[in-house]
Each structure stands twice: as structure tokens, then as C-alpha cells.
C-alpha positions as CSV (number, residue, x, y, z in Angstrom):
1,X,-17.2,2.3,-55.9
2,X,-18.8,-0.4,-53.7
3,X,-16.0,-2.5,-53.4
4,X,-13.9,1.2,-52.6
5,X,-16.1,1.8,-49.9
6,X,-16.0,-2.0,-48.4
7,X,-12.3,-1.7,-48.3
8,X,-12.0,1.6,-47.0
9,X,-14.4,-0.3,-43.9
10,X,-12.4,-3.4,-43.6
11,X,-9.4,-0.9,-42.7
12,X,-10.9,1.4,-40.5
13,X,-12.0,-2.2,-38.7
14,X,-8.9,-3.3,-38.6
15,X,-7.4,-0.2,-37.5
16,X,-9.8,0.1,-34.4
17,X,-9.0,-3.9,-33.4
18,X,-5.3,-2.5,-33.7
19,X,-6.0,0.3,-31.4
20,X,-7.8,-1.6,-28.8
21,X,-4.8,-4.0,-28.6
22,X,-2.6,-1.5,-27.8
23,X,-4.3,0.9,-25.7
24,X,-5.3,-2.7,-23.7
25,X,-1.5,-4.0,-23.7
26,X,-0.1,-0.2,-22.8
27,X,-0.1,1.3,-19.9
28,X,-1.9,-0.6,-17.8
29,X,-3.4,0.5,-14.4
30,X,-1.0,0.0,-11.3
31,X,-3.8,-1.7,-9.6
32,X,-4.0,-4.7,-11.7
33,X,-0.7,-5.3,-10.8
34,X,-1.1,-5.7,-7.1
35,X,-3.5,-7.9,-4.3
36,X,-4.6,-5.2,-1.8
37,X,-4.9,-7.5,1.5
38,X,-5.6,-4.4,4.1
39,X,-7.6,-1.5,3.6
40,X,-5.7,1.8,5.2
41,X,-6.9,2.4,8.9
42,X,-4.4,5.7,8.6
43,X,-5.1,7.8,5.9
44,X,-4.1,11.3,4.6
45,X,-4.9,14.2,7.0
46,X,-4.9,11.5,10.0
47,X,-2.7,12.2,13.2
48,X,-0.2,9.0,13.5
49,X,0.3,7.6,17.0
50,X,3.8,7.8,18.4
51,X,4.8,4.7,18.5
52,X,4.0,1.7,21.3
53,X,6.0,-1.2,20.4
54,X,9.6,-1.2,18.6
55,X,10.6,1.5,16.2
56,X,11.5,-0.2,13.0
57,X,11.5,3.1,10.6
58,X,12.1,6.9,10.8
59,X,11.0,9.2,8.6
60,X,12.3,12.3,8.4
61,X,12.9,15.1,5.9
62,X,10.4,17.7,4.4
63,X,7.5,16.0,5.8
64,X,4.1,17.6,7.6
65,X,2.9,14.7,10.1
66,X,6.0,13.9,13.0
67,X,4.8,12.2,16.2
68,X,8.3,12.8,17.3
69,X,9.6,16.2,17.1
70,X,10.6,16.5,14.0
71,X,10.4,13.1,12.7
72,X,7.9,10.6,12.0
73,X,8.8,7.3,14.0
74,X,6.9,4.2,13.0
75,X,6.4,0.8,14.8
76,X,5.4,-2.2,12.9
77,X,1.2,-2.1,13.3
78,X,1.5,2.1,12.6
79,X,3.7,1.4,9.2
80,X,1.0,-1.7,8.2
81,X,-1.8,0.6,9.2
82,X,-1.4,2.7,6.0
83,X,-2.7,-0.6,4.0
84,X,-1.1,-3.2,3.0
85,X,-0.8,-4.9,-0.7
86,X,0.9,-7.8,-2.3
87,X,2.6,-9.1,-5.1
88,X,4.8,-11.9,-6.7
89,X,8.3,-10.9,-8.3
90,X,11.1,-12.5,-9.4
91,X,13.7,-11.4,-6.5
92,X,17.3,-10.2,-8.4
93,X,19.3,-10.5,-4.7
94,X,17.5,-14.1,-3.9
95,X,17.2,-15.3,-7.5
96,X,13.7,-16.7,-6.8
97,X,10.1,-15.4,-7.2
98,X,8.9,-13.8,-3.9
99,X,5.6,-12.7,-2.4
100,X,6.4,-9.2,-1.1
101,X,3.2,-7.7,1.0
102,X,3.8,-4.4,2.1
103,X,2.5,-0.6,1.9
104,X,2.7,1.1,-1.6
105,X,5.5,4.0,-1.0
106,X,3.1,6.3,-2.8
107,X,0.7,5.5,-0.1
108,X,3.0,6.2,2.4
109,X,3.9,9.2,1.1
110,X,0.7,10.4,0.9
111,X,-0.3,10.2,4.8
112,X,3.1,11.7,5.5
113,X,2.1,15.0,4.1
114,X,5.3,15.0,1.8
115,X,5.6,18.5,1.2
116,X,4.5,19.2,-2.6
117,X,8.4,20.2,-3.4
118,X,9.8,17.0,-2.3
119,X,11.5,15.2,-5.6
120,X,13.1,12.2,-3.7
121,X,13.3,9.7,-0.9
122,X,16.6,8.7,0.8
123,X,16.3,5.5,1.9
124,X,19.2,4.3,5.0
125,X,20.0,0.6,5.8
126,X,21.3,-0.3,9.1
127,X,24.7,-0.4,7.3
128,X,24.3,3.5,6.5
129,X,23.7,2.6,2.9
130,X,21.2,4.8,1.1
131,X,19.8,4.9,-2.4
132,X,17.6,8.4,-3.8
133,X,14.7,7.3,-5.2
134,X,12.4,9.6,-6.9
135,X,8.9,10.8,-6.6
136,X,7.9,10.1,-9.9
137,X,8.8,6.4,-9.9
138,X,7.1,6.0,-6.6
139,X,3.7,7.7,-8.0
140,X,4.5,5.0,-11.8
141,X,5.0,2.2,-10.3
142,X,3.5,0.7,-7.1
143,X,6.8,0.7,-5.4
144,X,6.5,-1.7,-2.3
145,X,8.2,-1.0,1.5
146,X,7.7,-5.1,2.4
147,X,7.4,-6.1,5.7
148,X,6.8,-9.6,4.5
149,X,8.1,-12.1,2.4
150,X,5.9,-15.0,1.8
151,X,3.4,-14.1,4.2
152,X,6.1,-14.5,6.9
153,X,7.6,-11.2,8.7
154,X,11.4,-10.7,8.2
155,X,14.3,-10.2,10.3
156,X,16.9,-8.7,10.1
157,X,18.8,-11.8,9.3
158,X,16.5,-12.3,6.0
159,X,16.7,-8.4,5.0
160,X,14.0,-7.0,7.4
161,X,12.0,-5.4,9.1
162,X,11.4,-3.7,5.5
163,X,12.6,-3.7,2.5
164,X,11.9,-1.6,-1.0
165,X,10.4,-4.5,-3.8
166,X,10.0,-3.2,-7.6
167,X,7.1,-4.7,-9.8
168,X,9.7,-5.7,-12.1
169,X,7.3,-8.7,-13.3
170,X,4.4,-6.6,-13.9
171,X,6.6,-3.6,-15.5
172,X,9.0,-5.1,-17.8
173,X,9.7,-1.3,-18.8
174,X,11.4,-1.1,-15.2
175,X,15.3,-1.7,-16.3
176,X,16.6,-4.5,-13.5
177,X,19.9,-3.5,-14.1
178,X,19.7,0.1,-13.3
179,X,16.9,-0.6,-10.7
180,X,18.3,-3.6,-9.1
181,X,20.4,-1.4,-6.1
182,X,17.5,0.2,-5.5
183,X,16.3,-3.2,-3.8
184,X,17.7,-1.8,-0.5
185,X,16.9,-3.7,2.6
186,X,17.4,-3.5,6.2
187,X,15.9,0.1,6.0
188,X,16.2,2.3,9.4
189,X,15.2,5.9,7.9
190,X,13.6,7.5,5.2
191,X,14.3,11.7,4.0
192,X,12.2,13.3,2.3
193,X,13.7,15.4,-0.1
């Protein structure tokens, strides 16, 4: 009976160092896979400035905030003032591991006042192309707009002024085939859809 009841112990400890494993490997917060290297200074709720220096995005779509009639036209220090974050990726397009800093599309989304039955953004290069990506990838995965690769800003030349970056490192679960033309680059407008 002793030796019963020491077993039945040994697997209900073994069972709870099995659990703890996976619930620490699974899942894991968003956060941990980012460097935040800006707090916002435009939050949710806040009025954003029309813009004073170059426009380098448009947002547009089912949004609440515009400075613009109906659109939402964003400068370089207005897009960066939402926060800005960083991380490390391996690049698909350049084949090399990038540091992409950036605001978190979610974040962006958020001080837009995205209407609540948006599903979608269309994103729209310079080139007119455009790739849908949806709501609930951008509030999974911290889904970067870049305005920077290795600390250094990017032209047009080298894919700016922004560019959408995927954690694919930190979120192996993220399918790089299927995701890869979502990498779109060169990005003059965003819907919201």
C-alpha cells in the first residue's frame, strides 16, 4: 500500500514537471519576443497632428481618427510616435537576419480607432501591390510596420520608408511560405477593412 501510494506521488510529480514544461514552452507572451525602444507619446483616444514633414503613409478605410478629411496621413515622427519596438529575424527577401524596429500594427491599430467590425488591413506599395492581412494575426503576433533596418532608416531604394516584418524567429508556428508575400514593402496606404 506504501509503495502504491509513493508511486501514485512520483507520477503526479512527474506529471506537474510535464505540465510546467509545456505551459512554459507554449504560447508564450508576445512581449518576450520584442525590445520596446520608445514608449508611445500617441496613444488611443489621442488627436493625431496633421502632418508637418513628408507624408510617408495613408491610412484610410473604416477608421475613427483622420487629420485629413477622411484619411489619416502620417509623417515619419507622427507614425514612430505610437512607440516603437525591435526585433531580430531572419529576412526571406534578403536572406539574412535583420533588426527591424518599428511600431507593432496592433498598436497602430489601436490609436486609429479601427472600427470594432474591421477584419482586415490592405496594405498598397508604391507599385499598387497590396496584400489583406487580418485582424487576428495582427492582435497573435506582434506584426511589425519597420521604419528601420539595423538601426538605419530606409529608402525607398532599400524597401522603405516602411515595411511589414513577421516574428517568424520567435513564432516558428508562423508558415514562411504562406506568410512570406505578406513581407510587402514600399507601403504608401493602409484600408481598413
Amino acid at each position: 500500500m506504501v509503495q502504491n501510494m509513493r508511486r501514485h506521488i512520483h507520477i503526479l510529480a512527474v506529471m506537474v514537471v510535464i505540465i510546467g514544461a509545456i505551459a512554459a514552452c507554449g504560447g508564450g507572451s508576445s512581449a518576450a519576443s520584442y525590445e520596446t525602444v520608445t514608449a508611445a507619446s500617441i496613444k488611443s483616444g489621442d488627436a493625431i497632428p496633421a502632418p508637418t514633414g513628408d507624408v510617408i503613409i495613408t491610412m484610410l478605410g473604416d477608421l475613427n481618427v483622420t487629420n485629413s478629411g477622411d484619411t489619416l496621413e502620417l509623417d515619419m515622427p507622427t507614425l514612430e510616435g505610437f512607440g516603437l519596438v525591435k526585433y531580430t529575424v531572419n529576412d526571406p527577401w534578403l536572406n539574412a537576419e535583420n533588426t527591424y524596429t518599428g511600431v507593432l500594427i496592433s498598436d497602430l491599430r489601436k490609436a486609429l480607432g479601427a472600427s470594432s467590425s474591421a477584419t482586415s488591413l490592405l496594405f498598397t506599395a508604391l507599385d499598387d501591390y497590396q496584400v489583406d492581412i487580418s485582424l487576428e494575426d495582427v492582435e497573435k503576433w506582434p506584426i511589425l510596420l519597420a521604419t528601420r533596418n539595423n538601426g538605419e532608416y530606409m529608402d525607398i531604394e532599400n524597401s522603405g520608408p516602411t515595411r511589414v516584418i513577421f516574428p517568424y524567429d520567435a513564432f516558428p508556428e508562423i508558415d514562411r511560405v504562406s506568410y512570406k508575400d505578406l513581407w510587402i514593402w514600399n507601403i504608401k496606404s493602409v484600408e481598413v477593412r
